[in-house]
C-alpha positions in Angstrom: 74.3 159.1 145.8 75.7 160.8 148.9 78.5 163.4 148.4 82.1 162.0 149.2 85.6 163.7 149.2 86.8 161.6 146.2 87.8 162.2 142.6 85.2 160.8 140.1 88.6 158.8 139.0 89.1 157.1 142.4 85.5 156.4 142.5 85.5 154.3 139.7 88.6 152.2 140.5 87.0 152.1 143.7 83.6 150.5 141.9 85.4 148.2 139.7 87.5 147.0 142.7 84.6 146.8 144.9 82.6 144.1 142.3 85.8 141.9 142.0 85.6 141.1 145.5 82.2 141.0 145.2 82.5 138.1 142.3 85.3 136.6 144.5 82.8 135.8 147.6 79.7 134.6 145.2 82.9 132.3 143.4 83.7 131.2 147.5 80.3 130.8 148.5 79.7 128.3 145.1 82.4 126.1 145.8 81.4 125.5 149.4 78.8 123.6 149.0 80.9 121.3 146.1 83.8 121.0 148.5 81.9 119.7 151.6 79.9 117.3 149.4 83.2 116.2 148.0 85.0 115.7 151.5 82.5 113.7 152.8 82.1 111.4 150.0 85.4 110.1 149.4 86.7 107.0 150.3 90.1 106.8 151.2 93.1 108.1 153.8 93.9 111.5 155.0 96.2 112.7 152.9 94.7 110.9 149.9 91.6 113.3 150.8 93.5 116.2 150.9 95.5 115.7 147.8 92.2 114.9 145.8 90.6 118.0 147.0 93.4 120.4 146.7 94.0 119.0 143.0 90.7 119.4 142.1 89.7 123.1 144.1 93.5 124.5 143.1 92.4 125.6 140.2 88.5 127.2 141.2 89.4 129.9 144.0 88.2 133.1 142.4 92.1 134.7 143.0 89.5 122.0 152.7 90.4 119.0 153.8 90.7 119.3 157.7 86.8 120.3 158.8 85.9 119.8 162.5 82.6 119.3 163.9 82.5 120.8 167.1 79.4 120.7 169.4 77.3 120.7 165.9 79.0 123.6 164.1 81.0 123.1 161.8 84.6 124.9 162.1 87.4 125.2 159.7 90.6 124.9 160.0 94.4 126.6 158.6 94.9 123.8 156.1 91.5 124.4 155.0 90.7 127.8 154.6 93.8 128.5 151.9 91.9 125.7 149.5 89.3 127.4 149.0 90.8 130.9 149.1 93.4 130.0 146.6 96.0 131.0 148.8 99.3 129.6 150.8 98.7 128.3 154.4 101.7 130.7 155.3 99.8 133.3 154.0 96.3 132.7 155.6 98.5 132.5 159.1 100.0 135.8 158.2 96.2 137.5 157.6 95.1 135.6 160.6 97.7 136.6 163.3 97.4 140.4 161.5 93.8 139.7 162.6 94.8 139.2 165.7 96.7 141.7 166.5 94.9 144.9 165.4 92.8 146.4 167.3 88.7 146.2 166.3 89.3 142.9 164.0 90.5 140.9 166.9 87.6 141.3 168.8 85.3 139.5 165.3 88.2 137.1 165.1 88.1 136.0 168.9 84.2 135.8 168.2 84.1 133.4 166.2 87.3 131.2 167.3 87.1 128.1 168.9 89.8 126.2 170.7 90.2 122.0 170.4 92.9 119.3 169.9 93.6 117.3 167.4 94.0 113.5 167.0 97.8 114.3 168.5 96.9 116.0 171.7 97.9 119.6 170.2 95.5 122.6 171.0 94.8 124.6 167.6 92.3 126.8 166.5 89.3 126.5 164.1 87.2 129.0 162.6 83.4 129.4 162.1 82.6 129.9 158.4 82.1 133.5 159.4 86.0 133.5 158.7 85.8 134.0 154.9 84.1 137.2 155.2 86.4 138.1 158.0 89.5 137.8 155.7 87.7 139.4 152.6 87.2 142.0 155.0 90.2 142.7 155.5 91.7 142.1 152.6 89.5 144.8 151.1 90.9 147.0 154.0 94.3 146.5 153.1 93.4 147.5 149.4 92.0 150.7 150.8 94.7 151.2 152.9 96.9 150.7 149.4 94.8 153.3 147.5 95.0 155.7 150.1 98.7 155.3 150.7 100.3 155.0 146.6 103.5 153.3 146.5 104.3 155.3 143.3 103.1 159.3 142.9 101.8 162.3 145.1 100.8 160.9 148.6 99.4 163.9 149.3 96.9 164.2 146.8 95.8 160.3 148.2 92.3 160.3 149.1 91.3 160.3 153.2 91.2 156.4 154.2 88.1 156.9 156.6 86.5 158.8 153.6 87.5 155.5 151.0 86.1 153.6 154.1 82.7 155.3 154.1 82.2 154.9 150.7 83.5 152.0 150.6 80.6 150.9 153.1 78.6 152.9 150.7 78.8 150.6 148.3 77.8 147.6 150.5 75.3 148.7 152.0 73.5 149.8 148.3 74.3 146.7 146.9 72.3 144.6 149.4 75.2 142.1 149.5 74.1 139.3 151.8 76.6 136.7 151.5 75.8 133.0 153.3 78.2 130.5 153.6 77.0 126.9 153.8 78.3 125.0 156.4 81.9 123.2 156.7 83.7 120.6 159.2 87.6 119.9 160.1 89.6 116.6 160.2 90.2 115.6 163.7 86.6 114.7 164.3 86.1 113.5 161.2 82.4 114.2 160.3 80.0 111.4 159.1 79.0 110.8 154.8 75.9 112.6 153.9 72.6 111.2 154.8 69.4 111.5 152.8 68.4 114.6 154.4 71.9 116.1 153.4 71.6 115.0 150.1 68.3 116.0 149.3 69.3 119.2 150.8 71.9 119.5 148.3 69.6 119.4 145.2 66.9 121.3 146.6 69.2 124.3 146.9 70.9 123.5 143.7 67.3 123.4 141.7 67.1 127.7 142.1 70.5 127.8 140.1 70.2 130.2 137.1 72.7 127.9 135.3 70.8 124.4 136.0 67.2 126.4 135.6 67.8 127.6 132.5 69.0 124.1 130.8 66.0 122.6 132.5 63.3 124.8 131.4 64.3 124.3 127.8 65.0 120.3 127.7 61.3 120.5 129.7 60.0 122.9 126.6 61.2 120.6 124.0 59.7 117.5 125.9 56.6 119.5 126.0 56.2 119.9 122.5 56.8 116.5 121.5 54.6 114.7 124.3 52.4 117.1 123.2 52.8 116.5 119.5 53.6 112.8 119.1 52.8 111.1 122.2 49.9 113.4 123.8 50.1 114.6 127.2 50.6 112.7 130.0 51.1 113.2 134.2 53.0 109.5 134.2 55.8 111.1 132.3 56.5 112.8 135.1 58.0 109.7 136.4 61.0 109.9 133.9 62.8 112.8 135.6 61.5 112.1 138.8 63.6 108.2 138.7 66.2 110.1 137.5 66.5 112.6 140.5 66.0 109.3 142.9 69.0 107.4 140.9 71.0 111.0 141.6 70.2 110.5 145.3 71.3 106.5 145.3 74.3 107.2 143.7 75.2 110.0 146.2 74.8 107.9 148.7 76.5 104.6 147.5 79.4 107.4 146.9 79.2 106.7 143.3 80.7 109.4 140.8 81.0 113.1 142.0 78.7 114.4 144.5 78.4 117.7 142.5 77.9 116.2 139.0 75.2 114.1 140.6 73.5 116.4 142.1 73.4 118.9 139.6 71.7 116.2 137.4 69.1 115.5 140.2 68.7 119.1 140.9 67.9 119.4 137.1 65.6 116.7 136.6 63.8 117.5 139.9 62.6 120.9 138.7 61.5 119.4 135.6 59.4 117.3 137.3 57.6 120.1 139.4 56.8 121.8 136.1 55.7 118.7 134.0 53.3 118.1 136.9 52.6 121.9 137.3 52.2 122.2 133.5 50.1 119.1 132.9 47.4 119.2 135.2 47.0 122.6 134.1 46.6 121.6 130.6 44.5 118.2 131.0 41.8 120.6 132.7 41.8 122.7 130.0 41.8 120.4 127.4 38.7 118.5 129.9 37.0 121.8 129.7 37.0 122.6 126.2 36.6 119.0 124.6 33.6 117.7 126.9 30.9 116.7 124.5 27.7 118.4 124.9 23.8 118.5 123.7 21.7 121.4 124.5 18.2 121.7 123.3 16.9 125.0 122.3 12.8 126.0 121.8 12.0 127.0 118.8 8.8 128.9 117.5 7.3 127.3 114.1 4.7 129.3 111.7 1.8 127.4 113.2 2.5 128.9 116.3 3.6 125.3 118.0 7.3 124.6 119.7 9.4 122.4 118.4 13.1 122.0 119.8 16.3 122.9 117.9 19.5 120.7 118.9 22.9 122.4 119.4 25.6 120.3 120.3 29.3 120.6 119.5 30.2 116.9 118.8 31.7 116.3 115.4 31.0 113.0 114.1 27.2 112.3 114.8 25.9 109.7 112.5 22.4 110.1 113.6 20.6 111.8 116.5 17.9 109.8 118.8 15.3 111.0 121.0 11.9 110.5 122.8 9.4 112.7 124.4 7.5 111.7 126.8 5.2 109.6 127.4 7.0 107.4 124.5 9.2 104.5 125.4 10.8 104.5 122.6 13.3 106.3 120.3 13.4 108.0 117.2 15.3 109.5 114.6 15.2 113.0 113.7 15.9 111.9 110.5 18.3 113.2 108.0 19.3 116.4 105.7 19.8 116.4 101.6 23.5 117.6 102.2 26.0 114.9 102.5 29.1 115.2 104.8 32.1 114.9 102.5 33.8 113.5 105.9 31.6 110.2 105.9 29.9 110.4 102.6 26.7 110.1 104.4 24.0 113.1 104.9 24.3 115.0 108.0 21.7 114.3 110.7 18.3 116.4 111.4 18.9 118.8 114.2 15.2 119.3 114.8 12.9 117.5 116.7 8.9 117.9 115.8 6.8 117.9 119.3 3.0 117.6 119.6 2.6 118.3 122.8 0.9 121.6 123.7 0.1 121.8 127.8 1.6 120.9 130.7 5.4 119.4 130.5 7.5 117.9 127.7 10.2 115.6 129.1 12.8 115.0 126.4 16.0 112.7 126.1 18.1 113.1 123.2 20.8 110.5 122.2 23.4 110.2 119.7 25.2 107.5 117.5 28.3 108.3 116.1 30.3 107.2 113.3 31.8 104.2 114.8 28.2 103.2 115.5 28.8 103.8 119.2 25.9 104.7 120.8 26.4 107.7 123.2 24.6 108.0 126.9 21.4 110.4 126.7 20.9 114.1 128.3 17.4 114.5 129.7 15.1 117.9 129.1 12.4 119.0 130.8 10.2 121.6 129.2 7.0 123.9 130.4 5.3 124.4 127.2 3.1 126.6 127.7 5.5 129.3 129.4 8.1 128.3 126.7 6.0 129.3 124.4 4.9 132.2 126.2 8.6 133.5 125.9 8.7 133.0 122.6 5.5 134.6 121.5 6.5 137.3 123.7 9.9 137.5 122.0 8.4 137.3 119.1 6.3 140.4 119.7 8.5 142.7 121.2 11.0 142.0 117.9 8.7 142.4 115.5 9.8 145.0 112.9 6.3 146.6 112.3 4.1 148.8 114.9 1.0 147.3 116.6 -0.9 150.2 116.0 -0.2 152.6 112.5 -1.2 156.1 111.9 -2.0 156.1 108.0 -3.8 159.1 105.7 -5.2 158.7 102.2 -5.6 161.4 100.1 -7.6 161.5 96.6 -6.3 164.6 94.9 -9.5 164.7 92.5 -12.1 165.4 95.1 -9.8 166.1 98.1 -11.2 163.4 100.3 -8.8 162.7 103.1 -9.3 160.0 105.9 -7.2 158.7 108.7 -7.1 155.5 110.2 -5.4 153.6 113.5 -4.9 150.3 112.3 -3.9 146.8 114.1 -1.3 145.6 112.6 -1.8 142.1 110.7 0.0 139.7 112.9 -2.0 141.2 115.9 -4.7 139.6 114.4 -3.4 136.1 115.5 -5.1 133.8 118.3 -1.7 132.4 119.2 -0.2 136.0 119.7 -3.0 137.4 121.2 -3.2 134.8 123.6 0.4 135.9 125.3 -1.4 139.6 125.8 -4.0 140.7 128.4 -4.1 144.2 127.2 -3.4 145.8 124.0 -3.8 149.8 125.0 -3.4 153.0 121.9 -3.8 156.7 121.7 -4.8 158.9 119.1 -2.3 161.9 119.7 -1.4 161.0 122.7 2.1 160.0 123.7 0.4 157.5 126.6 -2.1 155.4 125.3 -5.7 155.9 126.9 -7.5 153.6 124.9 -7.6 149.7 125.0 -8.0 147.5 121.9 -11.2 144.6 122.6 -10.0 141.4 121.8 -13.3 139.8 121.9 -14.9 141.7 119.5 -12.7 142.1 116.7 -14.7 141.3 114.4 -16.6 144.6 114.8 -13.9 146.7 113.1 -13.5 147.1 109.7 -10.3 144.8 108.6 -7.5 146.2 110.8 -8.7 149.4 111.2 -9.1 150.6 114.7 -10.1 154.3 114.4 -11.1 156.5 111.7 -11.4 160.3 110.9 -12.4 161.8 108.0 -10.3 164.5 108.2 -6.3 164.8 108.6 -6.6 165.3 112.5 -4.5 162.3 113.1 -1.1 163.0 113.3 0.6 160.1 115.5 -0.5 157.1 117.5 1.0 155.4 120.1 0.6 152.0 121.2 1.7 150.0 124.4 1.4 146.0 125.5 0.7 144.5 128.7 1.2 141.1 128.7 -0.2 138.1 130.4 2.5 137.8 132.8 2.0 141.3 134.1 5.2 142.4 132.1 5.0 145.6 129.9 6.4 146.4 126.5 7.7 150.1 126.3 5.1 152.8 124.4 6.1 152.9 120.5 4.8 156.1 118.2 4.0 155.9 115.0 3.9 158.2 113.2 1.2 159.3 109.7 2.3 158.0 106.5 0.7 159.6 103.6 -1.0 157.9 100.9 -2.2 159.8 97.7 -4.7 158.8 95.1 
């Protein structure tokens, strides 16, 4: 904070004197918009008008009934302005003809002065709604000018009025305060009732009110949780506050009840309805999302080295599953599992289905029939064998836990024999696996293989063994696989395990 010529004392009566005018203007401001609905909603005389008004506003002021429009402004007038100030008119003429005569505020009071007559023929003068401010203004002057002039004590020791000024303006300016008046009218033009624009306007500036947003967000939280409980959820709901807001605006307009009871009510059930639609379509997608029933079909490699298919699906209450491959016309059942589902006291369905086809494509559709005996509609699979098959073996081979090609030694301690062998591992040995590999490449303590392993003439080893040595020369072998693809496996080592005898 800047550095002023003032007592930390008179700073702080200056702060807390500074928010109560501040919390005067916001209580103004809320009442405007109240008061205007109210004059132009009631039916009746004059001076009915303005006794109803100043009865009911008396009491609000923080501590109307004569509005003008003029060229499409609306002005206020000295009957008017004490309402809603709280004050005596005598006291509001005082202010204004203080106004008037200092120097600096009479140039901002001429401003925004205009001259008219009333029904009588007399000229007066009627004020913009800038007016307000203008006599907060200077009432806080004349509080300033209080502080810095003390009734009672040392006048002396009184701080500097430009220096309370400055940080008076200080304060203002730090606190952001942007104060906007809604727009009034006087009496001897009297203005027209509110029309749907002006009551819609109403309620759409009432629905940002902390008060009316915060008892609307919880009645729409406990709706929530009990649509979404008992009822389930549902956009037509929607419709309930939304009538409610429209019966708000119809009674407004048939000048039914108070205009600011009403519209708080619409402004309420409006915002509900913005986040009840808001909240359910946000919810419905998710729930669309998540609970979408769904079949996928998943190749699966059996010991003979065939594909079969694996269901997955995440529907609950299968009775039995259905399919057909092609070129069958009709369906059949995958049949059924020993376990029984305590659910339906029936066994759960097979989730396998058996295929004999082995080349080109295997079209599948899969159905289900649940356990209302409804039958479902069917998802359609197409299938390259071959290449599925392909990916498995290849899978199959790349995962395997064992080497391709071991280093082993076997030692017989009794004559001190020792020979090494490269062997093919077992599996190797299988048409089905060696029919996803165009090469099968070794080395015999080398960490790149040099050496390729002939297919065709297997037979010609002795069982498994690749390479033999009768000596303990072998230390590692590595081993690499190029498959029929063109794809390559990375170059595994294996190392010699010892055998004794």
């Amino acid at each position: 904070m800047p550095d002023f010529n003032l007592t930390d004392q008179d700073i702080h009566k200056l702060q807390r004197r500074f928010f109560l005018f501040k919390r005067e203007r916001n209580i103004i401001h809320h009442l405007l918009d109240n008061y205007v609905a109210d004059y132009r909603q009631f039916n009746g005389s004059m001076s009915k008008r303005y006794e109803y008004l100043r009865k009911k506003y008396i009491s609000l002021p923080p501590d109307l009934t004569h509005l003008i429009l003029l060229d499409g402004n609306i002005l206020w007038s000295t009957q008017d302005i004490p309402i809603v100030l709280g004050r005596h008119i005598t006291s509001i003429i005082r202010s204004i003809n203080k106004l008037e005569r200092s120097e600096g505020w009479c140039s901002r009071l001429l401003s925004i002065r205009e001259t008219t007559k009333n029904t009588n023929g007399r000229t007066v003068h009627v004020y913009h709604k800038e007016i307000f401010d203008l006599l907060l203004d200077l009432y806080e002057d004349e509080y300033l000018l209080r502080f810095s002039e003390p009734r009672r004590g040392d006048t002396n020791s009184a701080p500097d009025i430009q220096e309370l000024r400055k940080f008076w303006l200080y304060m203002k300016d730090f606190d952001t305060f942007n104060s906007h008046i809604v727009e009034q009218q006087i009496h001897l033009q009297d203005i027209p009732p509110m029309s749907w624009k002006d009551i819609l306007s109403l309620i759409w500036n009432k629905v940002f009110n902390f008060r009316i947003s915060t008892i609307s967000s919880v009645i729409f939280a406990v709706a929530f949780e009990i649509a979404r409980r008992v009822f389930g959820f549902h956009l037509w709901l929607a419709a309930i506050p939304a009538v409610i807001s429209f019966l708000c605006v119809l009674l407004i307009l048939k000048h039914k009840f108070t205009p600011d009871t009403l519209s708080n009510i619409g402004a309420g059930a409006l915002l509900i309805t913005l986040l009840w639609i808001s909240a359910t379509l946000s919810v419905d997608r998710f729930h669309y999302q998540t609970s979408k029933h769904n079949i996928i079909l998943t190749p699966v490699r059996s010991n003979d080295n065939s594909i079969h298919f694996q269901i997955n699906s995440n529907i609950l209450n299968v009775k039995e599953f259905l399919f057909r491959i092609s070129p069958d016309k009709s369906f059949h059942s995958t049949g059924f599992l020993r376990q029984i589902n305590p659910n339906t006291n029936l066994p759960y369905p097979a989730m396998s289905i058996q295929n004999n086809i082995s080349s080109g494509r295997a079209e599948i559709d899969v159905k289900f029939i649940d356990d209302h005996d409804i039958e479902s509609s069917v998802w359609h699979f197409s299938f390259d064998v071959p290449l599925e098959l392909f990916k498995l073996n290849k899978h199959f081979i790349l995962n395997s836990g064992m080497p391709w090609v071991s280093a082993e030694q076997y030692k017989i301690l009794t004559t001190g024999k020792v020979t090494s062998n490269a062997s093919l591992s077992p599996f190797m040995f299988s048409k089905e696996i060696r029919s996803s590999i165009k090469h099968l490449l070794y080395g015999i303590n080398k960490e790149i293989p040099d050496r390729e392993v002939d297919f065709n003439n297997l037979d010609s080893y002795e069982p498994y063994v690749l390479f033999r040595t009768n000596d303990d020369s072998i230390r590692f072998v590595s081993s690499q696989i190029i498959f029929t693809d063109g794809s390559s496996s990375d170059i595994r080592i294996s190392n010699i395990i010892e055998t004794i005898d």
